[in-house]
C-alpha positions in Angstrom: 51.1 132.1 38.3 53.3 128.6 38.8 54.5 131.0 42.3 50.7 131.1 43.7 50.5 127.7 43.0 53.7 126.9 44.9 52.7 129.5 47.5 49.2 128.0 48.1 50.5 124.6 48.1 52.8 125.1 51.1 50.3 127.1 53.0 48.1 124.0 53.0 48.5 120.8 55.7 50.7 117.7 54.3 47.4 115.2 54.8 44.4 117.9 53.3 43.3 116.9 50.3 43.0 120.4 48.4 41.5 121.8 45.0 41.5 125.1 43.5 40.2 127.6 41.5 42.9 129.2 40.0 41.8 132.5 37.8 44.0 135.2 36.6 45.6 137.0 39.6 43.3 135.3 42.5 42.6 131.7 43.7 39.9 129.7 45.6 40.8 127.0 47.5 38.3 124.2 49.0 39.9 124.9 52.2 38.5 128.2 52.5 41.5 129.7 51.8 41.9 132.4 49.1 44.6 134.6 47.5 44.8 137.8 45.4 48.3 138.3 43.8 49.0 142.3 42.9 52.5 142.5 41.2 55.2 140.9 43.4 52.9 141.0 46.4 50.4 138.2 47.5 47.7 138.4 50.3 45.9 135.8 51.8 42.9 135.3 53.3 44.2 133.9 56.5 46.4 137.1 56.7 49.7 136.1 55.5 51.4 137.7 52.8 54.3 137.5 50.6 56.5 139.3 48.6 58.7 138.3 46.0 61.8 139.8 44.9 63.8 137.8 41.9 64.1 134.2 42.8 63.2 134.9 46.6 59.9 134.8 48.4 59.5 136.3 51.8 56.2 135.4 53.9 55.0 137.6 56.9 55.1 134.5 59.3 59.2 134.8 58.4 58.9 131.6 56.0 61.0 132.2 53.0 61.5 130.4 49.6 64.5 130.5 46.7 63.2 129.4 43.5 66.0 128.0 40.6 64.6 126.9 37.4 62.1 124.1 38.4 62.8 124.0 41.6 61.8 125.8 45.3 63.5 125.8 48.4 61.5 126.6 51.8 63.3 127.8 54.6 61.5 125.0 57.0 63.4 122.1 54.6 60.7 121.3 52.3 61.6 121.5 48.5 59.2 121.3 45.6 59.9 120.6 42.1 57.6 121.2 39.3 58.0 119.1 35.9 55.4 120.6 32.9 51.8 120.3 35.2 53.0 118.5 38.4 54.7 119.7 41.0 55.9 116.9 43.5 56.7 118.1 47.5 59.6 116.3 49.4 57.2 115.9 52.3 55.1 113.6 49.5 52.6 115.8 48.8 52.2 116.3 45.0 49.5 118.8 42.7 48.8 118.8 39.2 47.1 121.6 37.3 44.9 121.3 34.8 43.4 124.2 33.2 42.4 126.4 36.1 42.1 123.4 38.2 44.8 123.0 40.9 44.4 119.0 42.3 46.4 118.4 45.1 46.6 115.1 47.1 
């Protein structure tokens, strides 16, 4: 699940506030947008999806990620690095979860 997290995240502008409803295999974001995760495949409600594959995540809008250990690489520059319940953006963004709560600032 820390992948939809990560995935959500990045599919959400640097200045939105966000929060979400994270429950088993589908979130609700306070954006509007929501996600279903079935196996290595993600579909969103704005009608992206991704697929992953080992440490690599390819999005239909040709955005990709590489994910070692705690951290994910974007193919647009951005890293993220996620430490226990926080994961902290290099474009300053950063989202704690708590429970099924995803907080993001």
């Amino acid at each position: 699940m820390r992948m939809l997290m990560v995935v959500f995240v990045f599919a959400v502008s640097p200045a939105m506030a966000l929060n979400c409803q994270l429950l088993e295999n589908n979130a609700y974001c306070s954006n509007g947008l929501s996600a279903q995760k079935y196996g290595n495949q993600t579909y969103f409600s704005d009608g992206i999806s991704a697929s992953t594959y080992g440490s690599q995540t390819y999005y239909s809008d040709g955005t990709t990620a590489s994910h070692y250990g705690n951290q994910t690489y974007f193919s647009d520059g951005t890293t993220a690095s996620t430490y226990g319940n926080q994961t902290y953006f290099s474009n300053g963004r950063t989202c704690q979860r708590v429970g099924t709560q995803l907080y993001c600032n």
